[in-house]
C-alpha positions as CSV (number, residue, x, y, z in Angstrom):
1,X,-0.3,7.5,34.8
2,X,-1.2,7.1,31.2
3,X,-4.2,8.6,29.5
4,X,-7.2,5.8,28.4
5,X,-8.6,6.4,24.9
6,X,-12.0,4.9,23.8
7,X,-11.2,2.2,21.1
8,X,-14.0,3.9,19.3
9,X,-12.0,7.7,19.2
10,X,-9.5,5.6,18.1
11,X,-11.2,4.1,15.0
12,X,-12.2,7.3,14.0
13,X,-8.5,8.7,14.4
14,X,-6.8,6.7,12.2
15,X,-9.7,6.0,9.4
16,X,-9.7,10.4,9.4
17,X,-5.4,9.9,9.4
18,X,-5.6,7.6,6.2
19,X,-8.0,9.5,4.4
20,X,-11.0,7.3,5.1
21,X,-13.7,10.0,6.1
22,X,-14.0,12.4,3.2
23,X,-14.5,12.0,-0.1
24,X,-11.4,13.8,-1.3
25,X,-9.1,14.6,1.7
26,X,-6.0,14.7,-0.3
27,X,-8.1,16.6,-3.5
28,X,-8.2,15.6,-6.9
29,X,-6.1,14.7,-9.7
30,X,-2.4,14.6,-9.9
31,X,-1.8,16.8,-6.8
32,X,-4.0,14.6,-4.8
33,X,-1.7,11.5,-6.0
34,X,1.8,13.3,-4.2
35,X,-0.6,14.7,-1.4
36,X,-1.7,11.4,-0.5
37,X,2.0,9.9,-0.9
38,X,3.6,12.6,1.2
39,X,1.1,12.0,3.9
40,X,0.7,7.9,4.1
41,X,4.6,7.5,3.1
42,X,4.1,4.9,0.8
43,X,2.0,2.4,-1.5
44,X,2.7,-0.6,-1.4
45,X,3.1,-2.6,-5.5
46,X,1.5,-5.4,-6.1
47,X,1.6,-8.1,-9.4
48,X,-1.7,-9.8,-8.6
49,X,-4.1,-8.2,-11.1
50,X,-7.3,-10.0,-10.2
51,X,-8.6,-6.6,-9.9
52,X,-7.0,-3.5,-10.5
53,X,-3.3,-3.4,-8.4
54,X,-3.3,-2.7,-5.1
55,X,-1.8,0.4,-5.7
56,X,-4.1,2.0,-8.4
57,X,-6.6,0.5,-6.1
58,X,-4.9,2.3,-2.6
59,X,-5.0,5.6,-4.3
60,X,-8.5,5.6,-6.3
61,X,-9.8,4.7,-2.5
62,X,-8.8,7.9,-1.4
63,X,-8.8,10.2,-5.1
64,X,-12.1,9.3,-6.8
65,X,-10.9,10.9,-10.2
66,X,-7.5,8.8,-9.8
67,X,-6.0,7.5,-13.0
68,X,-3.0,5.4,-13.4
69,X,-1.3,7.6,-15.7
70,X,-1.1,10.0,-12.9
71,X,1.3,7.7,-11.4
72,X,3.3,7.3,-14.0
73,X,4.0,10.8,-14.8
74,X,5.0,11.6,-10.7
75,X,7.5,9.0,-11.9
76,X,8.4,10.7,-14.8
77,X,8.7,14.0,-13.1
78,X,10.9,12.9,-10.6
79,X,8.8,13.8,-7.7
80,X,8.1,10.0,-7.2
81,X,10.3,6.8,-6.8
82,X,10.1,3.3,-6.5
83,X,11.9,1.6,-3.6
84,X,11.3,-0.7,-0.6
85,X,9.7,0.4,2.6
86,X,8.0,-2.6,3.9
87,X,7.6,-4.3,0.5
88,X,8.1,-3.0,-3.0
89,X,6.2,0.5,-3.0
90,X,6.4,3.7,-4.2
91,X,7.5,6.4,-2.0
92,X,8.1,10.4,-2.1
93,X,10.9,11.4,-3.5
94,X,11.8,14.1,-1.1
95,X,12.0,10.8,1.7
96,X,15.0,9.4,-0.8
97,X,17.4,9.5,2.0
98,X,15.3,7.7,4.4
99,X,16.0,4.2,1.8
100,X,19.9,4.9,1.9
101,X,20.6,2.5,4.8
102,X,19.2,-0.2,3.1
103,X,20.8,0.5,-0.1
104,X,24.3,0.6,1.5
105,X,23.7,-2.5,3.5
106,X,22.9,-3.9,0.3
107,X,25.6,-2.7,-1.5
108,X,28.2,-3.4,0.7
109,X,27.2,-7.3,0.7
110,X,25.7,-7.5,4.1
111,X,22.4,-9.3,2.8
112,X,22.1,-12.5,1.7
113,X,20.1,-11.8,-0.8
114,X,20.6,-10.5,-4.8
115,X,24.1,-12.4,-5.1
116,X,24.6,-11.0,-8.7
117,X,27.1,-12.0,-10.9
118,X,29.7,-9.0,-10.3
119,X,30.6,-9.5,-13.9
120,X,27.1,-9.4,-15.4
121,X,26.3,-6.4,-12.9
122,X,29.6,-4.3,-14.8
123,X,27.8,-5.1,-18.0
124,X,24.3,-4.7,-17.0
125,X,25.7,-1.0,-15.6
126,X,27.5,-0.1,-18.8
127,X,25.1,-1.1,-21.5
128,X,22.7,1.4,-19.7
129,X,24.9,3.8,-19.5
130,X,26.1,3.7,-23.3
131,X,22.6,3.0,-24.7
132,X,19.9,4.8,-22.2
133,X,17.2,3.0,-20.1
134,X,16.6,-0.8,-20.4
135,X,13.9,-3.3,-19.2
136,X,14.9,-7.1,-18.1
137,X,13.6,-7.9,-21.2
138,X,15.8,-6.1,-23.8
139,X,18.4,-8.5,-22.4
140,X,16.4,-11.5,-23.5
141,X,18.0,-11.9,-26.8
142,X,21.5,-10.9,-26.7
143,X,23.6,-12.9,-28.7
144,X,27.1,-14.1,-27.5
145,X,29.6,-16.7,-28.5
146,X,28.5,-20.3,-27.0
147,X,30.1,-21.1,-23.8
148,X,29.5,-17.4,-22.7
149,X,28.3,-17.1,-18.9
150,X,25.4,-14.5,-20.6
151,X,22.1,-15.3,-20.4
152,X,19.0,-13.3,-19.4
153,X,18.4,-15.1,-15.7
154,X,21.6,-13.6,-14.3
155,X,21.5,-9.9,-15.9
156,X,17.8,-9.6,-14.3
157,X,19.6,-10.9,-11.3
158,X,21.8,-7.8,-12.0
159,X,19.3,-5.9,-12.9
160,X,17.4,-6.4,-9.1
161,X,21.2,-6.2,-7.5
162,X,21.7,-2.4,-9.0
163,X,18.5,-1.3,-8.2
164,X,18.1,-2.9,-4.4
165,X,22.2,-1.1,-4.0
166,X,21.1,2.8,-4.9
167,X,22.7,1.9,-8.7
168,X,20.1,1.8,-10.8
169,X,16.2,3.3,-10.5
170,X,12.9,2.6,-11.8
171,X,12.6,5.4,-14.2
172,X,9.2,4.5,-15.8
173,X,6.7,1.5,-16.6
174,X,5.0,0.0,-19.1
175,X,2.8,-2.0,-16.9
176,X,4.8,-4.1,-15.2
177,X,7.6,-4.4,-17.0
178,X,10.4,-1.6,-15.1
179,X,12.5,0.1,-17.0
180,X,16.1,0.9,-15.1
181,X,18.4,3.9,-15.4
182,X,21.4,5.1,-13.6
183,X,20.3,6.8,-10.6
184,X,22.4,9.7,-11.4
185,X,20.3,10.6,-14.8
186,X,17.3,9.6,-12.0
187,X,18.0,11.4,-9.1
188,X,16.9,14.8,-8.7
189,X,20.0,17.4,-8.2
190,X,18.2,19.0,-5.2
191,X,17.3,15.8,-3.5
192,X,19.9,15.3,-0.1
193,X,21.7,12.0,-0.7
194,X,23.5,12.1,2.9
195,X,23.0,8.8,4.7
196,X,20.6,9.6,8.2
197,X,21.7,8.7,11.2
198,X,20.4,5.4,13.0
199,X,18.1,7.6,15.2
200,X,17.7,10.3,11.9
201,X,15.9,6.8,10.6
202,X,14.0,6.1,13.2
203,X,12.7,9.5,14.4
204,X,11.3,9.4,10.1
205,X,9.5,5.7,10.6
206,X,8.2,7.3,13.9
207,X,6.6,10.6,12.2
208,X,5.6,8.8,9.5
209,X,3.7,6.4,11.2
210,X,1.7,8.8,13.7
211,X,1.2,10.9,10.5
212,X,-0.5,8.3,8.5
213,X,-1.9,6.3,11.1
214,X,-2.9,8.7,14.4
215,X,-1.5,6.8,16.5
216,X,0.9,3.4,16.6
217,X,2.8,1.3,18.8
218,X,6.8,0.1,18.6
219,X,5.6,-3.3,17.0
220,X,4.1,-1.9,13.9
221,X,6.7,1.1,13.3
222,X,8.9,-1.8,12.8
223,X,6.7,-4.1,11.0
224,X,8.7,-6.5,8.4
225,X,11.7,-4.6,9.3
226,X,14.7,-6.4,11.3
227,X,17.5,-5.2,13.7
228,X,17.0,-4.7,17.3
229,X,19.5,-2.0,16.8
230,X,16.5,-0.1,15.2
231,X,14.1,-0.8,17.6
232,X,16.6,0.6,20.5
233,X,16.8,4.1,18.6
234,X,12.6,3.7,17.4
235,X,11.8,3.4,21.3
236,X,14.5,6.1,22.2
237,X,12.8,8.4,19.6
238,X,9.2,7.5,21.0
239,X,10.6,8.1,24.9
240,X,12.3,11.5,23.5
241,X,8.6,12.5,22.1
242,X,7.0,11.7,25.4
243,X,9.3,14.1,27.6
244,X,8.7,16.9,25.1
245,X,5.2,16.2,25.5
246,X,5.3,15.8,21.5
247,X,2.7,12.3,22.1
248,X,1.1,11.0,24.5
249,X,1.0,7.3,25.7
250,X,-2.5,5.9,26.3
251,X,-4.4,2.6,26.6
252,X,-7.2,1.1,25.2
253,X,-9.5,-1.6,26.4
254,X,-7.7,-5.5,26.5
255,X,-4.5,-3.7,28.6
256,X,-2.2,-2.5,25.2
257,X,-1.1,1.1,25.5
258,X,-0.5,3.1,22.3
259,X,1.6,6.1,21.2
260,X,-0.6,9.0,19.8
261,X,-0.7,12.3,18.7
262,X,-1.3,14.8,21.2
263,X,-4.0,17.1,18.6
264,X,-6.3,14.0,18.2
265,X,-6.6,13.6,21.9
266,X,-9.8,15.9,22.2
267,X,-10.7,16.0,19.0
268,X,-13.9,15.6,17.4
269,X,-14.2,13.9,14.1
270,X,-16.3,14.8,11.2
271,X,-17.5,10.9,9.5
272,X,-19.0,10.1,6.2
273,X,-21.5,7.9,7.7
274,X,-22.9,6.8,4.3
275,X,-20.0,6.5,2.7
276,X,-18.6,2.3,1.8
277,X,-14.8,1.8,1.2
278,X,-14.2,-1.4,-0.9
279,X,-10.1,-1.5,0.0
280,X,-7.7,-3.4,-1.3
281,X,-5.8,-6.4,0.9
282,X,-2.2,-4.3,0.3
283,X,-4.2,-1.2,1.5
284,X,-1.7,1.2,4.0
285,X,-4.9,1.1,6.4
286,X,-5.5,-3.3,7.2
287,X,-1.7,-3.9,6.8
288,X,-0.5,-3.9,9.9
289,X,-3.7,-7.3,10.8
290,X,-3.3,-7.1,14.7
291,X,-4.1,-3.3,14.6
292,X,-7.3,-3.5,12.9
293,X,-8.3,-6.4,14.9
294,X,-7.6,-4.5,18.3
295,X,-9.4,-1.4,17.4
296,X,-12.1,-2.8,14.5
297,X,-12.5,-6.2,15.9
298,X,-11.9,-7.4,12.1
299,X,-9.9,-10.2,11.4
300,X,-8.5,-9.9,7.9
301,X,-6.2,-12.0,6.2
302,X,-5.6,-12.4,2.4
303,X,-6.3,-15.9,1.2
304,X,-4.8,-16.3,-2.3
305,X,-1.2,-17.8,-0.9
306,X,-3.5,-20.1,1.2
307,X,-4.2,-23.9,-0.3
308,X,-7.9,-23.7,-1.4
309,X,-9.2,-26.1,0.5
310,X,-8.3,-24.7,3.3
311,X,-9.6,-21.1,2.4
312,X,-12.3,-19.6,4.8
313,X,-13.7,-16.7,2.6
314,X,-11.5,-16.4,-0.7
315,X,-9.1,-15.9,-3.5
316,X,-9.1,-12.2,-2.8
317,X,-11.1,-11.0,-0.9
318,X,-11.6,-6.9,-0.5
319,X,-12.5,-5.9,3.2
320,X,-15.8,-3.3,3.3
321,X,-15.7,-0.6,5.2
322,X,-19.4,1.5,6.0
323,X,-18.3,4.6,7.8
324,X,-16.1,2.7,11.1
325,X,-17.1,-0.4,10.8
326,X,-15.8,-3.7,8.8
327,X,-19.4,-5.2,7.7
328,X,-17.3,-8.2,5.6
329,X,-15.8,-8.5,2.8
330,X,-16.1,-9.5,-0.7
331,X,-13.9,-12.4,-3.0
332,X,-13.7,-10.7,-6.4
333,X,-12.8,-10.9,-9.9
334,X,-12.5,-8.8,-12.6
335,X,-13.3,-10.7,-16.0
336,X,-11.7,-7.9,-18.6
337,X,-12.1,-9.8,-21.8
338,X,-16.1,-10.3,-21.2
339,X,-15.8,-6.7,-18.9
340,X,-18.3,-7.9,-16.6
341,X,-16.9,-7.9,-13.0
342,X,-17.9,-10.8,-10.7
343,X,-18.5,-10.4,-6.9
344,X,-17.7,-14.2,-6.5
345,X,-18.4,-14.5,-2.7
346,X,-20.1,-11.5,-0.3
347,X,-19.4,-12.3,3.3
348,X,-21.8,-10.1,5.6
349,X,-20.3,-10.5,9.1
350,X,-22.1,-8.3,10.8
351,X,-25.9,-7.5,11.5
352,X,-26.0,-3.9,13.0
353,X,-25.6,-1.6,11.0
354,X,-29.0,-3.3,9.3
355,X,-28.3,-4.1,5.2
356,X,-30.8,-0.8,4.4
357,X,-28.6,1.2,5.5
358,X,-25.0,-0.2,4.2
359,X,-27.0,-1.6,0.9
360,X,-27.0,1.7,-2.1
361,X,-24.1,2.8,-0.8
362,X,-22.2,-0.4,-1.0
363,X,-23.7,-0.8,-4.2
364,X,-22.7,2.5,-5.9
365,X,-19.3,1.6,-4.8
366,X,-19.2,-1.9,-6.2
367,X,-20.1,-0.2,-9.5
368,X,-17.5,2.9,-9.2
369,X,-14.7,0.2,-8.7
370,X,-16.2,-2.2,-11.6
371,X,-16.0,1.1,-14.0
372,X,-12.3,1.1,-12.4
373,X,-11.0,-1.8,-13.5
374,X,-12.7,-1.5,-17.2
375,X,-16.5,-3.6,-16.6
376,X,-19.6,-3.0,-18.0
377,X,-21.6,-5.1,-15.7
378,X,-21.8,-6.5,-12.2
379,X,-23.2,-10.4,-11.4
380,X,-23.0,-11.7,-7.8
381,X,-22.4,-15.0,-7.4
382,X,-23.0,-16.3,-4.1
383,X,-24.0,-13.9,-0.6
384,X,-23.3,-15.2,3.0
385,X,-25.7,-15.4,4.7
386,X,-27.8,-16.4,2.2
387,X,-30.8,-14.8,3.2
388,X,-29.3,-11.3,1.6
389,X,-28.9,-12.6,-1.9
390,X,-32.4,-11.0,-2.7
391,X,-32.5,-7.8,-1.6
392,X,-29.1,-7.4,-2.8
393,X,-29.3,-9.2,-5.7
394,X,-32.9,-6.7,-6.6
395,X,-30.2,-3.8,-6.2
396,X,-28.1,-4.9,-8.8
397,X,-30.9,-5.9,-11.5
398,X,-31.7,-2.3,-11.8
399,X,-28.3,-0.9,-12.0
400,X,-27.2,0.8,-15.2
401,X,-23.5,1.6,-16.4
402,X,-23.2,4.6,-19.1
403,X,-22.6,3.1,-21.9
């Protein structure tokens, strides 16, 4: 007979699993950064830059004292890498084996995607190799006699190819702009490049999962990721656990049963009640949307690939957490030139907890995450319901940012 679980145990179970009920559960500074990647398994990249990137943003969430650079020099120090898990993210480097399937499927043509010239690839490979690490864009201006098949489109193509097949990897940034190297001169000498086993993969998306999550089910283990083969050996792993009494399977209210860890079954959980997470919409802990609106009864979705007219709350909207609850969320925009950051649309969705509670809180987060992404000053633009545009708006007027 399977256990029941109180969808309230489990809100606290996996907010406590991602790091979001103390103020530093992974500690500070550059330790903090690998700590938190070791535990969540990845961080999702992200272009958009309407605010800081979602995964500067992911990590200050979680390391108040975060700074991009610290990022960049786990890179740099080969204890990082940048790879695919779900989407383009960066991932530990002592999980490197885990991406080797998908590399090899890759490489040995069996996706439909990154057809690459294989000519421009041989190129592409030996220019690096002869002259050191290159971005897509030192390829911009080669010259070559007219008539060539050379031109930048197909060597980024290449570029892409190399890295998706294991060839190439990220060794550093300048922003956005990647630049590649050999993954031998990348690679770490100690790191195990053996390919894992079918179930070796699954039994790693399995820990993974209950680690950074608490609990999961089959459908989000294998979220974005196709094969039925893979869900075979996921569910095999997850029966496997369940006869060594490793997890337990237990349901929650509305009939779904859930696999979890068997140390968060009695425990009790120590919550930041006064503490507001503004997170971003890439964030590890709302991606997988039918989870959070199960066990939070929040229905998130991001808006900026939507049509605008047919946009309920946003652009880009950031979801707010105060302590277990989702109170709303907030369409933002970082204006860096004028550095004033604009809260463009506050949705309030929910009346208990009452706004005097929520309010400094929420407040002293909004300016933390303004400081973030480079503003000197905070101006809201329109609240829903509109009836909390004074009290909150009086909050702000006396705000000050150190000059």
């Amino acid at each position: 007979m399977e256990k029941k679980l109180a969808p309230e145990h489990l809100k606290l179970a996996t907010l406590e699993s991602q790091g979001l009920t103390q103020n530093t559960p992974f500690g500070t500074g550059k330790t903090a950064v690998l700590n938190a990647l070791e535990h969540l398994g990845y961080i999702q990249i992200d272009t958009l830059s309407i605010v800081e990137r979602a995964h500067h943003h992911t990590l200050w969430t979680r390391i108040p004292d975060f700074e991009a650079a610290y990022l960049e020099e786990l890179v740099e120090e080969r204890k990082v890498f940048e790879y695919w898990f779900h989407a383009a993210s960066y991932l530990p480097m002592q999980d490197f084996r885990y991406v080797l399937p998908q590399m090899l499927t890759i490489k040995r043509g069996e996706s439909r995607y990154y057809n690459a010239d294989p000519k421009v690839m041989k190129y592409v490979t030996e220019t690096i190799r002869n002259e050191g690490p290159k971005k897509a864009r030192d390829f911009e201006n080669e010259s070559h006699n007219p008539g060539s098949w050379w031109n930048w489109k197909p060597a980024k193509l290449a570029l892409e190819r190399l890295f998706m097949q294991g060839d190439l990897m990220i060794s550093g940034r300048s922003g956005m702009q990647k630049t590649y190297d050999l993954a031998e001169r990348v690679l770490p000498s100690f790191i195990t490049t053996t390919e894992p086993t079918p179930l070796e993969l699954a039994e790693y998306l399995v820990k993974t999962n209950l680690r950074a999550y608490g609990f999961t089910t089959l459908k989000q283990i294998t979220h974005l990721r196709k094969g039925n083969e893979l869900k075979k050996n996921v569910n095999k792993v997850l029966q496997m656990m369940l006869e060594e009494d490793r997890i337990s399977k237990v349901s929650v209210e509305g009939g779904t049963s859930v696999f979890v860890q068997n140390d968060i079954l009695e425990k009790t959980f120590d919550l930041t009640d006064s503490n507001v997470w503004l997170l971003s919409p890439f964030d590890n802990s709302i991606i997988h949307r039918d989870r959070i609106k199960q066990i939070f009864d929040f229905d998130f979705r991001l808006e900026c690939y939507t049509p605008k007219e047919k946009r309920k709350y946003g652009y880009f909207c950031l979801p707010i957490l105060f302590g277990d609850q989702f109170i709303g969320r907030v369409d933002c925009k970082a204006h860096r030139k004028e550095k004033k950051f604009e809260l463009i649309h506050l949705h309030v969705e929910h009346t208990m907890p009452a706004p005097e509670l929520w309010l400094k809180p929420f407040i002293e987060t909004i300016k933390r995450f303004a400081v973030f992404n480079g503003c000197e000053s905070l101006v809201l633009t329109k609240v829903s319901p509109a009836k909390l545009g004074t009290p909150i708006k009086k909050e702000l007027s006396g705000l000050k940012f150190k000059k």
